[in-house]
Every structure is written in C-alpha cells, then in structure tokens.
C-alpha positions as CSV (number, residue, x, y, z in Angstrom):
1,X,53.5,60.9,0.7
2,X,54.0,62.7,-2.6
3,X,51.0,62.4,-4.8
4,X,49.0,64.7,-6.9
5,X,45.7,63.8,-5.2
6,X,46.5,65.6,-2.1
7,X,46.9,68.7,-3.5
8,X,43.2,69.5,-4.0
9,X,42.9,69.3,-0.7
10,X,44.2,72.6,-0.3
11,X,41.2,74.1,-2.2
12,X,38.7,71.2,-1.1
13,X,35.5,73.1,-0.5
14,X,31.7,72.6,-0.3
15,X,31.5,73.7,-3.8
16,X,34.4,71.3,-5.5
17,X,34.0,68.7,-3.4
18,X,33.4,65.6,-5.6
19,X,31.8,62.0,-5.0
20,X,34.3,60.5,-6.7
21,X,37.3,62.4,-3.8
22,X,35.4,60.9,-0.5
23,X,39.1,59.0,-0.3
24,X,40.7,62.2,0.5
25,X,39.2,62.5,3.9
26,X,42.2,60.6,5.2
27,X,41.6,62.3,8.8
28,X,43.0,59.6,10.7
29,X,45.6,60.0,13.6
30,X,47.1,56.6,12.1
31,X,47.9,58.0,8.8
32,X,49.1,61.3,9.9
33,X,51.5,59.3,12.4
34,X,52.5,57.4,9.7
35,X,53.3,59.8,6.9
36,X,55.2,62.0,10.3
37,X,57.5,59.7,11.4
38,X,58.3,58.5,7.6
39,X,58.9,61.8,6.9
40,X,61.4,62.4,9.3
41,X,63.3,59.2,8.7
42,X,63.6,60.3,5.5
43,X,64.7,63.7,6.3
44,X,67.4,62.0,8.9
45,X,68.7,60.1,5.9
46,X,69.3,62.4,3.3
47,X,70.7,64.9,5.6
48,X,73.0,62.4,6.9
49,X,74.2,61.4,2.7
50,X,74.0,64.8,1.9
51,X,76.9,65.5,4.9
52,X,78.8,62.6,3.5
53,X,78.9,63.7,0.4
54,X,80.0,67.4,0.8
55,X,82.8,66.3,2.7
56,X,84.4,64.2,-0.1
57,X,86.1,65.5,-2.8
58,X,84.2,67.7,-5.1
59,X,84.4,67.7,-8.5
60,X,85.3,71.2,-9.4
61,X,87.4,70.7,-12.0
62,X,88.2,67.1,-12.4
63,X,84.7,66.5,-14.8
64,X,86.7,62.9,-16.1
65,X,87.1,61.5,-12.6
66,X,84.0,59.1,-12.7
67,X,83.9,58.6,-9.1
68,X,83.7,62.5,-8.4
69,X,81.5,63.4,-10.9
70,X,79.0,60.6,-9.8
71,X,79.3,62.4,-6.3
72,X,78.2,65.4,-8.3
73,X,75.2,64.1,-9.0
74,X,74.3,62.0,-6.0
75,X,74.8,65.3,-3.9
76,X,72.4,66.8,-6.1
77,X,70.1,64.4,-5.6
78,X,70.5,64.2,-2.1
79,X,69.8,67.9,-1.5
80,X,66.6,67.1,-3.5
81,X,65.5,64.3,-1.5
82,X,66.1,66.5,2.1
83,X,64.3,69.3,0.4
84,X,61.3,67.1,-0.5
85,X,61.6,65.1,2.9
86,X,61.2,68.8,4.7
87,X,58.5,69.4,3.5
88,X,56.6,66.2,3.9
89,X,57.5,67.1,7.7
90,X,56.3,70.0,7.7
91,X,53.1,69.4,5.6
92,X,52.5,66.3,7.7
93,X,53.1,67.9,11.1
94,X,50.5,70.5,9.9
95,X,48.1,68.3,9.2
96,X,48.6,66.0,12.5
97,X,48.2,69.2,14.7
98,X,44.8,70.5,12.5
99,X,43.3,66.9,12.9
100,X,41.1,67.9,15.6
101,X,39.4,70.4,13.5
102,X,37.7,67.7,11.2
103,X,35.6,66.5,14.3
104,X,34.7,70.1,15.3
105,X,33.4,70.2,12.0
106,X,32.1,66.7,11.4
107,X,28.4,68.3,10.6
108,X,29.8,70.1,7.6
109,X,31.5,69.2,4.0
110,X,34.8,69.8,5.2
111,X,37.5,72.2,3.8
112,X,41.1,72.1,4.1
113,X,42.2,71.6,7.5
114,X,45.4,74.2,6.6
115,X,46.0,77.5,5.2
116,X,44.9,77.1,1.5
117,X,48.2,79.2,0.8
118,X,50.1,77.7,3.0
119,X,48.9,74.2,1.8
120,X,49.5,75.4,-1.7
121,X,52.8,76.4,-1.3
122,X,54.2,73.9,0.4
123,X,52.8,71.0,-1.7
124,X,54.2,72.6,-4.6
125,X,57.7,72.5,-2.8
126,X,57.3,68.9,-2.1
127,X,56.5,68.2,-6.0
128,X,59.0,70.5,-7.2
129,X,61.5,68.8,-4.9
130,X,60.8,64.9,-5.9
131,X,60.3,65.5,-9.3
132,X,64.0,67.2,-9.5
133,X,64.9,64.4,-7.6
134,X,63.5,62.0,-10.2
135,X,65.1,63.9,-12.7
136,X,68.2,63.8,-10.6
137,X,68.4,59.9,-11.0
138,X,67.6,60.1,-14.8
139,X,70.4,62.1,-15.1
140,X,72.4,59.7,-13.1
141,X,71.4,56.9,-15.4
142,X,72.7,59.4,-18.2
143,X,76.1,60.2,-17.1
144,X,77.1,56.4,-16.3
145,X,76.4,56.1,-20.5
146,X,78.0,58.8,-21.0
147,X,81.0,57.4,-19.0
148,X,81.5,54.4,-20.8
149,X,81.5,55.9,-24.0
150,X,83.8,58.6,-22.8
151,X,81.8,61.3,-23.1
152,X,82.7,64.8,-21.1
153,X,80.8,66.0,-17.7
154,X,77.7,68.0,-19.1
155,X,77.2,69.8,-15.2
156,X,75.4,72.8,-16.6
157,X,73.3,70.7,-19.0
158,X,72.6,68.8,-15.9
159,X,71.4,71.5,-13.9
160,X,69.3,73.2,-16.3
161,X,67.5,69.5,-17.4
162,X,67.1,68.9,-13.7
163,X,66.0,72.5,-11.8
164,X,64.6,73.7,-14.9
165,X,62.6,70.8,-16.2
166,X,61.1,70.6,-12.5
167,X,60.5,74.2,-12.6
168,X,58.3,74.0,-15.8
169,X,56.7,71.0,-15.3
170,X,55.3,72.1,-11.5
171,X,54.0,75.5,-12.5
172,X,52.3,73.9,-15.2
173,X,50.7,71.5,-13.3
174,X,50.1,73.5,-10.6
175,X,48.6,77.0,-12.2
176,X,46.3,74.8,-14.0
177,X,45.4,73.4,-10.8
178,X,44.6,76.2,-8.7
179,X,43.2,78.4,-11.6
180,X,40.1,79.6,-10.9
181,X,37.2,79.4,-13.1
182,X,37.1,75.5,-13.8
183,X,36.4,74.0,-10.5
184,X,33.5,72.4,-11.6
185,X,34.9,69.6,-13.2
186,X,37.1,67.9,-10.8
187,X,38.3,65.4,-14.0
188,X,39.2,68.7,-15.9
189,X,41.1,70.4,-12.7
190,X,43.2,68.0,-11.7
191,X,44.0,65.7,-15.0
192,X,46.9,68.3,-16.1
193,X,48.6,68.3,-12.5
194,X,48.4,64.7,-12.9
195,X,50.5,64.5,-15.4
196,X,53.2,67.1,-15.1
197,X,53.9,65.3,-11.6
198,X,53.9,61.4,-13.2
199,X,55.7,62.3,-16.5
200,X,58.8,62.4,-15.1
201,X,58.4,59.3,-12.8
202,X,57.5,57.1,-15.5
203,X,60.1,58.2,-17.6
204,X,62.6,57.8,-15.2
205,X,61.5,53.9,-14.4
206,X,61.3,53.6,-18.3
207,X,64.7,55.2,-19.3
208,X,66.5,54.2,-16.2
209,X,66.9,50.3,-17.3
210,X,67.9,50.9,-21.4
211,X,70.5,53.0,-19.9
212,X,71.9,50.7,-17.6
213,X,72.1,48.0,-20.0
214,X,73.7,50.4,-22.8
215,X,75.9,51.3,-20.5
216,X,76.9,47.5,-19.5
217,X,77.3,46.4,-23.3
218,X,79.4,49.1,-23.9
219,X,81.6,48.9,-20.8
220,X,82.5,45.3,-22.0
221,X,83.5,46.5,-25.4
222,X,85.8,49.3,-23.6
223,X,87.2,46.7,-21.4
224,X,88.0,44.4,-24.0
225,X,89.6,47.1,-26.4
226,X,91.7,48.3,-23.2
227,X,93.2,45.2,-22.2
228,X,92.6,43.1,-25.4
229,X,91.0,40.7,-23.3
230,X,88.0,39.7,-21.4
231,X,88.8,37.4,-18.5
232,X,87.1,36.4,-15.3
233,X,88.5,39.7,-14.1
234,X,87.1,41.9,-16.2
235,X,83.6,40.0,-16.4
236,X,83.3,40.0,-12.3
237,X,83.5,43.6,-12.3
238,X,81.1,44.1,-14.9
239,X,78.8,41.5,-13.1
240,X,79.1,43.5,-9.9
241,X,78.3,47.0,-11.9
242,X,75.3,45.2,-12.7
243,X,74.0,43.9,-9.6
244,X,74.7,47.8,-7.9
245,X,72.9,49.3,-11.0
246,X,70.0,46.2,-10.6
247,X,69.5,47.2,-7.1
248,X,69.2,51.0,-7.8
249,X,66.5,50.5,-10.0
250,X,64.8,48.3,-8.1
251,X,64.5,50.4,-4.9
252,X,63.4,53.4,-7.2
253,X,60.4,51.1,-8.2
254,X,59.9,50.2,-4.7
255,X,59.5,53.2,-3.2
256,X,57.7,54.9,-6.5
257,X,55.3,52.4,-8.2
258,X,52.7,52.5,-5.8
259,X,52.6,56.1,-7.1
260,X,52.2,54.7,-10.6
261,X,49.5,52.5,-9.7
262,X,47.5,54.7,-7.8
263,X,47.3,56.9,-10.3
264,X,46.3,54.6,-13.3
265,X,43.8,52.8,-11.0
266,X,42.3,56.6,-9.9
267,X,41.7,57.4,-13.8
268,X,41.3,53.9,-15.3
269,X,38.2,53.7,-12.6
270,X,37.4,57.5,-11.8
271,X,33.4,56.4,-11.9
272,X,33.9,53.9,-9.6
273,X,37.1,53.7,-7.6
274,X,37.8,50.9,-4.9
275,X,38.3,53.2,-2.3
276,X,39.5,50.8,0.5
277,X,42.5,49.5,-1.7
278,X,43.0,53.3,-3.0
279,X,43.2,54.0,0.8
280,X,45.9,51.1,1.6
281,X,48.3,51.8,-1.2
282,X,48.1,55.6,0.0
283,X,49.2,53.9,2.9
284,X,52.1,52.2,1.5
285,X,53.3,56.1,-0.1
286,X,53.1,57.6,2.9
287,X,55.6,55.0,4.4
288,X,57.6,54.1,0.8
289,X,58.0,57.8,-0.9
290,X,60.3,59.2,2.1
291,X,62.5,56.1,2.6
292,X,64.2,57.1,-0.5
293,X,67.0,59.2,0.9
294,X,67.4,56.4,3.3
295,X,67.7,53.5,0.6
296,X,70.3,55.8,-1.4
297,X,72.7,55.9,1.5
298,X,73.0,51.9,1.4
299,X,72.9,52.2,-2.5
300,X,75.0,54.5,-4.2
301,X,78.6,54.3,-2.5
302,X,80.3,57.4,-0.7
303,X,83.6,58.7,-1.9
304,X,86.7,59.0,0.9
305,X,86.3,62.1,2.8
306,X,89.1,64.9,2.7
307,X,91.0,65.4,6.0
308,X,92.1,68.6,5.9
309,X,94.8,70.2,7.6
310,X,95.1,72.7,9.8
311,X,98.0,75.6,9.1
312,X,99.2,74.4,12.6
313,X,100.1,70.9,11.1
314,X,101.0,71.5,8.2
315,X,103.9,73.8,9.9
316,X,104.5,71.0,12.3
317,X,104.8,68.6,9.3
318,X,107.2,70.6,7.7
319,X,109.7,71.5,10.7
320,X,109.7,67.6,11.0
321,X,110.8,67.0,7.6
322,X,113.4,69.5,8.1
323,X,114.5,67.6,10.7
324,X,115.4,65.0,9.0
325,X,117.2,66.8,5.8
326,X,120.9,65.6,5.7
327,X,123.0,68.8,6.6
328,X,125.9,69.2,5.0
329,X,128.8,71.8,4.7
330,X,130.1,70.3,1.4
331,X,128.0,69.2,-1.6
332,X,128.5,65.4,-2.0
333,X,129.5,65.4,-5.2
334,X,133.0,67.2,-4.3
C-alpha cells in the first residue's frame, strides 16, 4: 500500500521504536501475499493503459482537440500509476522474501527487515509516484474546466504543477523524516511526512468534485449558446458526462479514503490507537491503493489507435490508384 506509516519502518530501531507503532509489525505472510499480488495487478493494468494510450494519437500539436489532450493527461497519469505500482512490487517482494528474518529475531526489538537505504529509497519512489499521480488527476479535473470555457492546453504548466509539486512535497516530507537528530519523538518525526504525502490526496478528493460540477454548468451554457437550444439531445449528453465524471470520482475515493481515514484515526487517537481496526483498513490499502491503474482502464475512455503504414503499402496503394486514373491522349475538354 502507499501510506506514510510504513516508511519509519526503514529506520525502525531499538532506539525509535515507539509503543504507540506496535501496528507496524505487520510480519505476516498474509499481508505480504496480499499487498504482492495487488501490486502486480496493478502494475499489469497500468502498463496495459499506458500501451493503449501511446499508440493513439498524441497530442503534439493539436492542444484544442479535447479528446487528445485528455489522452495527454491520462498517459501521464498512467506512467505514474506503473511507476508507483513498480515499486510497490518491488518493496513488497522485498519484504515477502526478508519475512523469515523477523522469527530469527523474535527475541529482539526488531529493525527493518530491508536495507534502510534501500527501503528509503524505494518508499520515497512509491510516494513520489502516487502523489504525481494524484496530482495527475487534479490536473485532469482542471483541463475538463478549462475545456468548457475554452481555455488553451497549459502542457508545461501541467508538468511543472504535477513533477514538480511531487518533487517538493516528497523531499520535504521525507528529509524531515530521515533527519537525524529528532528521533526521539516519534509524533515530531513523522507528523511533517504525514502531511506532504496527504496534502495532495485530500485536495484532490476536495477540488476534484467543484470542478466537475463547474465544468457541467458551464458545458450547458456552451451548448445552449451553440445551438440556441437545449433539447433532450443536448441534456443526455450532458447527463452522460456526468455519470463518467461521477464514477471517476468515486473510484478515486474508493481506492484512496481508507488512506484518509487511517491517517485521521492514527493522529486523532495517537495515545491510544485501535490497533486491530488500524490493522484491517491497512489491509484494505494494501488491496485498494494498486487497483487504481486497473479501475482507470474501465474509466477514462481510450482514443482509436493509429495504424500506420508501412512504405511498402503505401507504394502498393498508390500504384493501385494509378491504376485506375483515366488515360487519355486528348484533354477532355477539346
């Protein structure tokens, strides 16, 4: 799954091990099968949208096409969904083959049953991936306004917003988290990771909706100045905008607010946390977070693919229309 809490287990030692962390020894061959095979489902789907999508049409030039420049984005957001399902592969594959070092050490406060670099590093891919991703589908939400008030393709906007915002926010979180010096206080330590990771989750599921329904009322006011009407036509295809946009949001929440709650129920009741529920939604992450890739294919539709052709046919195609070209020894009009 992708969640903050699992990140201190890279630096989980006898000297910042908490009371209030006993839920992060999650070294169970259930949960490592679990987050595994999730991971690669995952992985399967976004690589399979992410094929689909580079073999339509890109928008290169044509930044007013709203199909193509929607591909734009969802390809983007694709490629950040297989980079974050990677690495929950890898990360859980890791962690799946280590397990049997928790019961060699089962007399000991444990430590981190990876590489602490290694564990570092490739947690921080995971959150640097999903939270471009989120900002990927923010972004999505953005353009679609920006469609229906007619409103140019802002690619390099998009990009910097997206990369860079990810960028900053994870190596904020992130240094602060694995800065020595403070490991004392585990509320202290991880608190700022916690919410460079969540910021841009919740304001994804916040934004996401207003945008949508912006973008409805003024696709209605476009269609009516267009045709100077607005018939049962008109209001079936804003209706069916609706339910696709509806649906979208409603996967995102499925698969991310189980994030949400776990972490307002970990700092809402940091003292005293109800560590068998924490431990079941953690469950539901670890099958929910990496089906998103998966969910997008059946979601967001896929432009026509380009056939090209090869030089061969195209030659072909052209000796046939010569073929057929009248020959004549005297113009017609003569």
């Amino acid at each position: 799954m992708a969640d903050p809490s699992l990140q201190s287990l890279c630096c989980l030692t006898t000297s910042n091990r908490s009371q209030q962390y006993q839920l992060l020894e999650l070294h169970q061959s259930a949960y490592y099968g679990l987050s595994l095979a999730s991971a690669i489902v995952g992985f399967l789907g976004a690589v399979y949208q992410l094929n689909l999508r580079y073999a339509a049409p890109f928008p290169r030039y044509q930044y007013f096409n709203v199909g193509l420049r929607g591909n734009n984005i969802l390809f983007w957001l694709a490629l950040a969904d297989t980079f974050a399902a990677f690495g929950l592969t890898v990360r859980s594959t890791g962690w799946f083959l280590s397990q049997n070092y928790w019961s060699v050490h089962s007399s000991n406060l444990p430590h981190s049953p990876m590489n602490p670099l290694f564990c570092a590093i490739i947690s921080g891919w995971i959150q640097f991936s999903y939270t471009s991703s989120h900002l990927w589908t923010l972004v999505y939400a953005i353009d679609v306004r920006r469609i229906t008030f007619d409103q140019p393709f802002a690619a390099p906007v998009y990009h910097v917003c997206a990369w860079g915002g990810a960028v900053a926010l994870c190596t904020t979180g992130l240094t602060l988290l694995y800065l020595p010096g403070h490991d004392s206080d585990a509320f202290i330590m991880l608190l700022p990771n916690h919410v460079t990771t969540y910021f841009p989750l919740v304001l994804t599921c916040l934004a996401c909706p207003f945008l949508f329904m912006s973008a409805f009322r003024q696709a209605e006011i476009s269609l009516t100045r267009r045709y100077a009407r607005y018939t049962t036509t008109e209001r079936r295809l804003v209706d069916s905008l609706k339910v696709k946009f509806i649906l979208i949001v409603s996967v995102f929440y499925l698969c991310w607010m189980p994030n949400i709650v776990n972490g307002l129920v970990l700092w809402i009741s940091w003292n005293k946390l109800p560590v068998t529920w924490v431990l079941a939604n953690w469950y539901l992450m670890a099958l929910l977070n990496p089906l998103q890739g998966v969910f997008n294919i059946m979601l967001y539709r896929i432009p026509k693919r380009r056939q090209p052709r090869s030089q061969l046919q195209g030659w072909f195609a052209s000796l046939q229309i010569r073929k057929i070209e009248p020959q004549e020894e005297t113009p017609l009009l003569l």
